[in-house]
Backbone as a ProteinNet text record, in pm:
[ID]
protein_1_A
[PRIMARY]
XXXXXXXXXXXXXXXXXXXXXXXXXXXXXXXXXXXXXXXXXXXXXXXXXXXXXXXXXXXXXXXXXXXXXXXXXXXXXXXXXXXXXXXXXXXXXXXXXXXXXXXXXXXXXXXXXXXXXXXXXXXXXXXXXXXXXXXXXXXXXXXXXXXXXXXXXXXXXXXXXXXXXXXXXXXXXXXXXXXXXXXXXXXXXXXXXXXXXX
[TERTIARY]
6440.8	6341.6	6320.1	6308.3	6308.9	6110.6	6028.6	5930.2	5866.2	5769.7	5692.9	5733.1	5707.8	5718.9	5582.1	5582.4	5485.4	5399.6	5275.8	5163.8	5282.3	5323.8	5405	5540.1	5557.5	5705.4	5823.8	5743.4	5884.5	5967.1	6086.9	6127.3	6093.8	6172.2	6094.7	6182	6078.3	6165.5	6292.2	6381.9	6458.3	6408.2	6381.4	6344.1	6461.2	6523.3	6722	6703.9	6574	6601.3	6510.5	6476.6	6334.2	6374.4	6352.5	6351.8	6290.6	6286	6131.6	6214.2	6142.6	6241.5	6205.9	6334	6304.4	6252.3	6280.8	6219.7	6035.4	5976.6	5844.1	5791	5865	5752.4	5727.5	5760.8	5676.1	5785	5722	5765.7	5850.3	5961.9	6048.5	6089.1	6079.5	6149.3	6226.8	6333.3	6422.4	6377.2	6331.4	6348.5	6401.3	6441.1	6545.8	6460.3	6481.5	6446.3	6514.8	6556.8	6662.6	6604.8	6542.4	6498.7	6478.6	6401.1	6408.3	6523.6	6596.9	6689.5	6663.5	6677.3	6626.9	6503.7	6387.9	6272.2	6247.9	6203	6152	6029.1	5995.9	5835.7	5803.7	5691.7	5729.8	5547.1	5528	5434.3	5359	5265.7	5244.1	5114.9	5055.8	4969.3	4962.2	4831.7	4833.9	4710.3	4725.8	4593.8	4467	4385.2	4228.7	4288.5	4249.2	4298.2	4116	4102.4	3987.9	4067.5	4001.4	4062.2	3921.2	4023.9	3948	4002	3900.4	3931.7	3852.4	3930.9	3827.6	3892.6	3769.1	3751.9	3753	3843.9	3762.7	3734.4	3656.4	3595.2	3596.9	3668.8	3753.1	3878.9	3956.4	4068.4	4136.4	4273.7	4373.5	4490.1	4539.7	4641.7	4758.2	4890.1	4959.7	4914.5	4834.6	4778	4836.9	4938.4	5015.1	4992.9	4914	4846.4	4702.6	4632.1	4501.3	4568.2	4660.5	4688.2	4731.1	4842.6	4863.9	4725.7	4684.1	4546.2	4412.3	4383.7	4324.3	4477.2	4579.2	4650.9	4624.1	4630.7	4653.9	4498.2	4377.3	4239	4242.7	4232	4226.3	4354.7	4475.3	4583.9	4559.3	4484.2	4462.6	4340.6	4233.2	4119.8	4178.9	4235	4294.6	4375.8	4512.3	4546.8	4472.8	4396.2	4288.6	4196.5	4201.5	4113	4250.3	4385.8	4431.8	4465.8	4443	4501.2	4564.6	4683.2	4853.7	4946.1	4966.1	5095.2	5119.7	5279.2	5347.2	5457.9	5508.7	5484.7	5340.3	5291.8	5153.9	5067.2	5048.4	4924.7	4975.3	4869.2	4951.7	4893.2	4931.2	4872.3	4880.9	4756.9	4735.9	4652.1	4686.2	4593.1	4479	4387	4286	4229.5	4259.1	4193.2	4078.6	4003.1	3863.5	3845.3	3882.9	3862.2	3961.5	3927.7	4069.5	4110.4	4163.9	4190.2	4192.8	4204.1	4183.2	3994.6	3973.6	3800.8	3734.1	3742	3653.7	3688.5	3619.8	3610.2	3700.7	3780.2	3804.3	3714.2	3633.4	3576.6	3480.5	3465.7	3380.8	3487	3640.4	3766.9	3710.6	3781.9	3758.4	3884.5	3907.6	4061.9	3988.3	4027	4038.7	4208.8	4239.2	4333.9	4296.2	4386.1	4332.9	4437.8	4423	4436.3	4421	4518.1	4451.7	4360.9	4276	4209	4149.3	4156.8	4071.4	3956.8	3924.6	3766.5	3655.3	3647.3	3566.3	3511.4	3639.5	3648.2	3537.7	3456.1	3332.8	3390.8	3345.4	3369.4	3237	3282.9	3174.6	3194.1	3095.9	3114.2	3197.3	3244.9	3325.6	3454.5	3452.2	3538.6	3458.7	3500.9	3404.8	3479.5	3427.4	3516.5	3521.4	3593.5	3605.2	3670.9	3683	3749.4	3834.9	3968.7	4074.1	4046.7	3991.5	3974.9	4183.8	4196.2	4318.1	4341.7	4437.9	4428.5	4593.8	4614	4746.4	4751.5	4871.2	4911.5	5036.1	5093.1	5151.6	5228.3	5366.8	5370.6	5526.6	5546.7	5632.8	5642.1	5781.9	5858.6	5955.8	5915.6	5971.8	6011.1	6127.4	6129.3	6142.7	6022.8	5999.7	5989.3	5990	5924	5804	5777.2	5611.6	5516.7	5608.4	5588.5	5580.4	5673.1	5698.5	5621.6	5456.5	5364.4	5308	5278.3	5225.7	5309.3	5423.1	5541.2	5517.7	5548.3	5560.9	5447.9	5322.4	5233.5	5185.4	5256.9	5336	5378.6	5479.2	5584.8	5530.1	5461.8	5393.3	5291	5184.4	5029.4	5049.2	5120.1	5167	5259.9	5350.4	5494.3	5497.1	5522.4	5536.1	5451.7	5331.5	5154.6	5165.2	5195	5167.9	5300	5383.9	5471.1	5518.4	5403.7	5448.6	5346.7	5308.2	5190.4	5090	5035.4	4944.4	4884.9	4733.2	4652.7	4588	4513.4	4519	4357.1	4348.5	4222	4092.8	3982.3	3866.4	3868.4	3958.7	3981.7	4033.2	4033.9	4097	4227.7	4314	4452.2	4484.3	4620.5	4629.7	4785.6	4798.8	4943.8	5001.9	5088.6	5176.9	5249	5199.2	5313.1	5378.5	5520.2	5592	5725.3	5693.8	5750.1	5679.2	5755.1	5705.5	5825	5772.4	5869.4	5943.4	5931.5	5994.4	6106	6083.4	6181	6297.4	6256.4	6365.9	6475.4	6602.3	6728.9	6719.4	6607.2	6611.7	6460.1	6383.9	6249.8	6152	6196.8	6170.5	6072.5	5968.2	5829.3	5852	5867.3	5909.4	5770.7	5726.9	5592.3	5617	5490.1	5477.7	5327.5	5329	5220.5	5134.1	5058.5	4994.1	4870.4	4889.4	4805	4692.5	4593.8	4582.4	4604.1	4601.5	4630.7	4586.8	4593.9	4529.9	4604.9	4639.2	4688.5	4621.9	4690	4639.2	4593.8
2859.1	2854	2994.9	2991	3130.7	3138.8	3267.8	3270.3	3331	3309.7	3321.4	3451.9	3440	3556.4	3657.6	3747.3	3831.8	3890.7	3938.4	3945.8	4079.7	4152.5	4314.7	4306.5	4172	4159.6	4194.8	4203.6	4185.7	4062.3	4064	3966.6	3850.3	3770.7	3680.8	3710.9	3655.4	3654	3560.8	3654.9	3494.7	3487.9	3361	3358.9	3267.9	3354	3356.9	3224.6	3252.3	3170.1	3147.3	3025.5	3037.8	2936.7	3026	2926.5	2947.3	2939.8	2939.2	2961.9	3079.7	3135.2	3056.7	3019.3	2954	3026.2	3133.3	3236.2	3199.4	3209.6	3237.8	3101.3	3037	2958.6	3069.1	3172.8	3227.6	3144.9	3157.3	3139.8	3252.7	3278.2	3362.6	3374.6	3426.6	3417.6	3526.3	3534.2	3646.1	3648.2	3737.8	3768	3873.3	3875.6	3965.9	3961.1	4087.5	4114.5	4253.6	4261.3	4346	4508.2	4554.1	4665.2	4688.2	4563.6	4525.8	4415	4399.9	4383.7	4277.8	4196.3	4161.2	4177.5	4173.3	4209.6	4058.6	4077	4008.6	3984	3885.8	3829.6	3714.5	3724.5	3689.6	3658.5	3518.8	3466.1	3507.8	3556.4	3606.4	3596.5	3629.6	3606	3782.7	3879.4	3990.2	4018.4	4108.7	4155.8	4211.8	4191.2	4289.9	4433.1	4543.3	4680.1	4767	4832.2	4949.7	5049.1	5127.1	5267.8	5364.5	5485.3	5572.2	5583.9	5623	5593.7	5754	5792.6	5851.5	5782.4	5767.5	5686.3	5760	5711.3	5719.4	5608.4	5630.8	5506.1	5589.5	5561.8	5562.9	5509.7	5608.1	5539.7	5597.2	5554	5587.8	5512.6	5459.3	5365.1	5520.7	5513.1	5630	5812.4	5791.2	5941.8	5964.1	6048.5	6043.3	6124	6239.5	6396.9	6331.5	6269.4	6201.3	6111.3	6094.1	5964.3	6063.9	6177.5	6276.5	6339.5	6359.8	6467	6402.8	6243.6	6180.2	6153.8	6094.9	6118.6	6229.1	6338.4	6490.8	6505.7	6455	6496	6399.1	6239.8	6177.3	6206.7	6252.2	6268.9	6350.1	6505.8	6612	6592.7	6475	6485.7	6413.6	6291	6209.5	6294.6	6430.2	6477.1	6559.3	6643.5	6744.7	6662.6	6486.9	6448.3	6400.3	6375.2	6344.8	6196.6	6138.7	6014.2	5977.6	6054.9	6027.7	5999.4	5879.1	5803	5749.5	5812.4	5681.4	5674.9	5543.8	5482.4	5350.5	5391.3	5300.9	5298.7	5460.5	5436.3	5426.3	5367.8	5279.3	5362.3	5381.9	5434.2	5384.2	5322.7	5217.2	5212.7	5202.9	5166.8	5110.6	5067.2	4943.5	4955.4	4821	4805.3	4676.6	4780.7	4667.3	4586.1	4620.6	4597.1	4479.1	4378.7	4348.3	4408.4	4490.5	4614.7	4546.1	4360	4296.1	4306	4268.3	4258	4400.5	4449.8	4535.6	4667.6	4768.5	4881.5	4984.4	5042.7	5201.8	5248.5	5298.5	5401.2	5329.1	5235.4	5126	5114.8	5129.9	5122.4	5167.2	5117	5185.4	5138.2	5254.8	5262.9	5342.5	5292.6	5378	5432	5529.4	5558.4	5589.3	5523.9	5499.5	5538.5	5539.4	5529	5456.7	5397.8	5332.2	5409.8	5406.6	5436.4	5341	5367.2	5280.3	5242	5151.3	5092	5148	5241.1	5301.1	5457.3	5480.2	5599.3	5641.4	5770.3	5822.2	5891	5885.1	5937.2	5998.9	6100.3	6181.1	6212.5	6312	6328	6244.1	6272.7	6243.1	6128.1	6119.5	6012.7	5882.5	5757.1	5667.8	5578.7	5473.1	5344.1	5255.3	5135.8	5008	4943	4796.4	4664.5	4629.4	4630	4528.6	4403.6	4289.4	4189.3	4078	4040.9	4012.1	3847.4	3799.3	3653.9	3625.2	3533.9	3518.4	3613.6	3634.7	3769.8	3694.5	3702.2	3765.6	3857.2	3916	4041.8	4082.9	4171.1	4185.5	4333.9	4365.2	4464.4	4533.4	4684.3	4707.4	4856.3	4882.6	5038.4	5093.1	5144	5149.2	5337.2	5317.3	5495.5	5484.1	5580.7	5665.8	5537.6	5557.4	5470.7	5307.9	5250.9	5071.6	5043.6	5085.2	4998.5	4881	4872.9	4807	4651.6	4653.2	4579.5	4512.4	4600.6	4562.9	4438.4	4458.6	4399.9	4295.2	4297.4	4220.5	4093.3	4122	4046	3944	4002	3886.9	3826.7	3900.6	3826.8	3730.2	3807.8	3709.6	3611.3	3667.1	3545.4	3500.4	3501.8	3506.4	3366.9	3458.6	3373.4	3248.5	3216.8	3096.6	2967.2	3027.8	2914.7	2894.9	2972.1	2979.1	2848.9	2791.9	2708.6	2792.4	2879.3	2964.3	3037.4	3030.3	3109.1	3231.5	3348.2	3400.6	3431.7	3424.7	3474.6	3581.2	3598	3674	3783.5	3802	3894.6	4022.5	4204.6	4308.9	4325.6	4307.4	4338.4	4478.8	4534.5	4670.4	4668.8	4784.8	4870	4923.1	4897.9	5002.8	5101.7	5194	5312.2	5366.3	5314.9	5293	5455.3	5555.2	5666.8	5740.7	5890.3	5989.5	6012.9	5926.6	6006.1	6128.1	6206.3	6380.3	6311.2	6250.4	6251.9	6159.9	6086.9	5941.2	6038.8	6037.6	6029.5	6097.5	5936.8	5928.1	5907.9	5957.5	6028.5	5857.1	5751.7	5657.6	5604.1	5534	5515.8	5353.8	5353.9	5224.4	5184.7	5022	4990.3	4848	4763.2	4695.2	4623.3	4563.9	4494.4	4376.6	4363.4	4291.9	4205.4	4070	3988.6	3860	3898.9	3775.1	3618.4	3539.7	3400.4	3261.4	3155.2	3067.8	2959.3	2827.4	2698.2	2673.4	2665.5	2565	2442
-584.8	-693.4	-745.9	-879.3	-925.8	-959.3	-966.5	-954.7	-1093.2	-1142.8	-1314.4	-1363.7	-1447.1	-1577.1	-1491.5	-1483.2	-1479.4	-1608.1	-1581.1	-1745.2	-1805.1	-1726.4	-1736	-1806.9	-1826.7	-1858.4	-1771.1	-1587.5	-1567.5	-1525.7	-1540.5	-1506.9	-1367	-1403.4	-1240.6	-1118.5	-1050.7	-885.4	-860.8	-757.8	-709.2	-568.6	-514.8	-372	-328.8	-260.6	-240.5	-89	-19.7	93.6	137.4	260.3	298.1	489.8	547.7	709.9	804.5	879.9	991.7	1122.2	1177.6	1288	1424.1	1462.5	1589.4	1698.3	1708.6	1818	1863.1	1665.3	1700.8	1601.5	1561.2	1444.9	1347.2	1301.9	1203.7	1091.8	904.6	825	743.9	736.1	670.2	564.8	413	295.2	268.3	193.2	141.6	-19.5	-66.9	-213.2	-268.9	-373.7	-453.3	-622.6	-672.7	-778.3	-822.4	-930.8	-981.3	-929.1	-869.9	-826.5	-675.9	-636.8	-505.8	-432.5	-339.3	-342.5	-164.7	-131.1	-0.4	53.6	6.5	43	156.4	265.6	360.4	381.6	383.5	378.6	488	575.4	667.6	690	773	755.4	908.6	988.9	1108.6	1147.8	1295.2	1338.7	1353.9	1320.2	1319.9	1407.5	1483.7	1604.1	1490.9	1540.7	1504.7	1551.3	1479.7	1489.1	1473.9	1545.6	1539.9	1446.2	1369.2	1283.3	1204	1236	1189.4	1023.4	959.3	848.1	724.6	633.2	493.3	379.1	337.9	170.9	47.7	-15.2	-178.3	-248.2	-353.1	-447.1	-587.4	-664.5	-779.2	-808.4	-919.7	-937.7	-869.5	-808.4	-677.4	-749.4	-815.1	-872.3	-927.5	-859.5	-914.2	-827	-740	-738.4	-595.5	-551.3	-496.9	-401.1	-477.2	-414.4	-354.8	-391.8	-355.4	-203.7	-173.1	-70.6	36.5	12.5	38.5	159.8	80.2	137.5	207.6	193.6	257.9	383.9	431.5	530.5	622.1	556.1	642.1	704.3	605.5	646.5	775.8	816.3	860	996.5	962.4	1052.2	1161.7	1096	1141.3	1236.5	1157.7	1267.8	1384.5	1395.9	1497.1	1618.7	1517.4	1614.7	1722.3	1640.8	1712.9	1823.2	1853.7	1951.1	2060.2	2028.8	2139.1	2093.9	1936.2	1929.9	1877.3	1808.8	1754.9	1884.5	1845.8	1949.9	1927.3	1807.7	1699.2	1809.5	1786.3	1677.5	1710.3	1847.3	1867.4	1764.2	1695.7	1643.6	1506.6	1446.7	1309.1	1158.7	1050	981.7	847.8	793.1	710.5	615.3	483.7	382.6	350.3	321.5	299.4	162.1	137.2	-23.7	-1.7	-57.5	-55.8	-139.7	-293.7	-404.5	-499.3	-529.4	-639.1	-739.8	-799.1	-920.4	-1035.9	-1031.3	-1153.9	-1172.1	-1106.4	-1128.6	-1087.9	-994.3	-984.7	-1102.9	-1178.4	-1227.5	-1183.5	-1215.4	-1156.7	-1077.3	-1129.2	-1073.4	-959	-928.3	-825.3	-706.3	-737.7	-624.8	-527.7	-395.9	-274.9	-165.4	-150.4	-80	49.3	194.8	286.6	345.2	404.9	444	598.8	675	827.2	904.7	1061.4	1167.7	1264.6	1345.1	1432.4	1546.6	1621.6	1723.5	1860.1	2007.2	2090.3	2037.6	2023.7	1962.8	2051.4	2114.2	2163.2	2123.4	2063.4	1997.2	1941.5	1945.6	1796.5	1697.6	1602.5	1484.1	1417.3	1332.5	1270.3	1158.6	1058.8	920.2	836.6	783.7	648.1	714.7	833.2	958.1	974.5	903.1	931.8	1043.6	1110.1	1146.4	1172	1142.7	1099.7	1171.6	1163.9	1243.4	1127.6	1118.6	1074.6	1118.5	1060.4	1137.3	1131.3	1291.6	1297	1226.1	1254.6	1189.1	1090.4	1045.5	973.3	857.6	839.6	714.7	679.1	552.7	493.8	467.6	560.5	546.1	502.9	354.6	317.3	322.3	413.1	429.4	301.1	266.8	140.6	177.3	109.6	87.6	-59.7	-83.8	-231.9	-261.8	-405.7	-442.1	-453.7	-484.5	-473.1	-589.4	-754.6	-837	-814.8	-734.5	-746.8	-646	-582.5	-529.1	-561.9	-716.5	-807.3	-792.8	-823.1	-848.5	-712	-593.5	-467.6	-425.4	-474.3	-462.1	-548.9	-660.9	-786.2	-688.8	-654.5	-604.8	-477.8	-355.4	-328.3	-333.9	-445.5	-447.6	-625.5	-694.8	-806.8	-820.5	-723.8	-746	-597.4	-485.3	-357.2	-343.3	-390.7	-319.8	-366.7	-510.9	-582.9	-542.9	-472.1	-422.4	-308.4	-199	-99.7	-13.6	-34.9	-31.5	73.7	56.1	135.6	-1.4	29.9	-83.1	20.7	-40.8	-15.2	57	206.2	254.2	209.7	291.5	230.9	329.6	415.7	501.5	412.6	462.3	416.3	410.7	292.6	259.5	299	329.5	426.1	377	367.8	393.3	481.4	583.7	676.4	676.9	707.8	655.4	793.7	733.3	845	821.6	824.5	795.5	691.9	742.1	602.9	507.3	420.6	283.4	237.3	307.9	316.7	395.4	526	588.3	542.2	451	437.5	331.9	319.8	274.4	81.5	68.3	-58.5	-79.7	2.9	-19.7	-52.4	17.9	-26.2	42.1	18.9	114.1	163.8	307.6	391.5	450.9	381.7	408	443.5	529.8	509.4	443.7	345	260.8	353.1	396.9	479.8	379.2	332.5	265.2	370.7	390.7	479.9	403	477.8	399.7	455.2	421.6	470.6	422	466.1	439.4	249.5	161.6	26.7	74.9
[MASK]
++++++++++++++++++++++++++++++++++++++++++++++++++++++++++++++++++++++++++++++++++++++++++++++++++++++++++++++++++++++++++++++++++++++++++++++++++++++++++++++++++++++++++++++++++++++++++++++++++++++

């Protein structure tokens, strides 16, 4: 089945395959789109995560140096206590906001860490519960630019034919490497949607 026209004009999805892994029961799809090329999407049961976290609340859409420098603030406090242990500790996005409804400048993005849930935190270091539960989760290696798209692809086209709508739980990003280090400077994530039976 090929997947809608997008509002952006880009073209549609192909969703090349779809089977359910015997290993675990999870649900598996392959999609392809002329930029993205095999993207894997994969239906899962995800743990509750503790994290340390700094926020902004504005616009963040494109700001590359802003994502940059909340990482290093948040990275740097974590290392200085003794709690970087990748690839254990996980380092993850959070969007609070839907960017269709809510305002710019009302956005609120945290950029996190995982931490023991026992952990304290101070100043400008807040911290929060990932609450765990079924996700959604599509594996991508994208540029700095094709987040948008990425997130395109399974909350616009993905979501609407996958018979799963989309939960009231916090949507999250994985950042699964640093971009300096990749080849072709390319940012390897996974998109985490929670979801629920239609």
């Amino acid at each position: 089945k090929s997947g809608t026209m997008l509002s952006n004009g880009v073209k549609s999805f192909d969703i090349s395959s779809f089977y359910i892994s015997v290993i675990n029961q999870n649900h598996l799809w392959r999609m392809s789109m002329n930029k993205f090329k095999d993207v894997k999407i994969e239906v899962k049961d995800l743990p509750e995560m503790t994290v340390a976290y700094v926020r902004n609340i504005g616009p963040y859409k494109g700001n590359e140096k802003l994502f940059q420098g909340m990482y290093a603030k948040v990275i740097s406090w974590a290392g200085a206590r003794g709690l970087l242990n990748f690839p254990k500790t996980k380092a993850i996005c959070v969007y609070h906001d839907d960017p269709d409804i809510t305002e710019e400048t009302k956005q609120r993005v945290d950029v996190c860490v995982s931490i023991p849930p026992d952990t304290k935190v101070d100043g400008e270091i807040g911290k929060e519960i990932i609450p765990g539960g079924k996700f959604a989760v599509g594996h991508f290696e994208i540029n700095a630019d094709e987040y948008q798209d990425a997130w395109n692809l399974i909350c616009g086209v993905w979501m609407p034919q996958s018979g799963y709508q989309c939960d009231d739980r916090l949507c999250y990003e994985l950042s699964l490497n640093s971009p300096n280090e990749h080849p072709q400077h390319k940012h390897i994530i996974e998109i985490c949607v929670p979801v629920k039976p239609l």
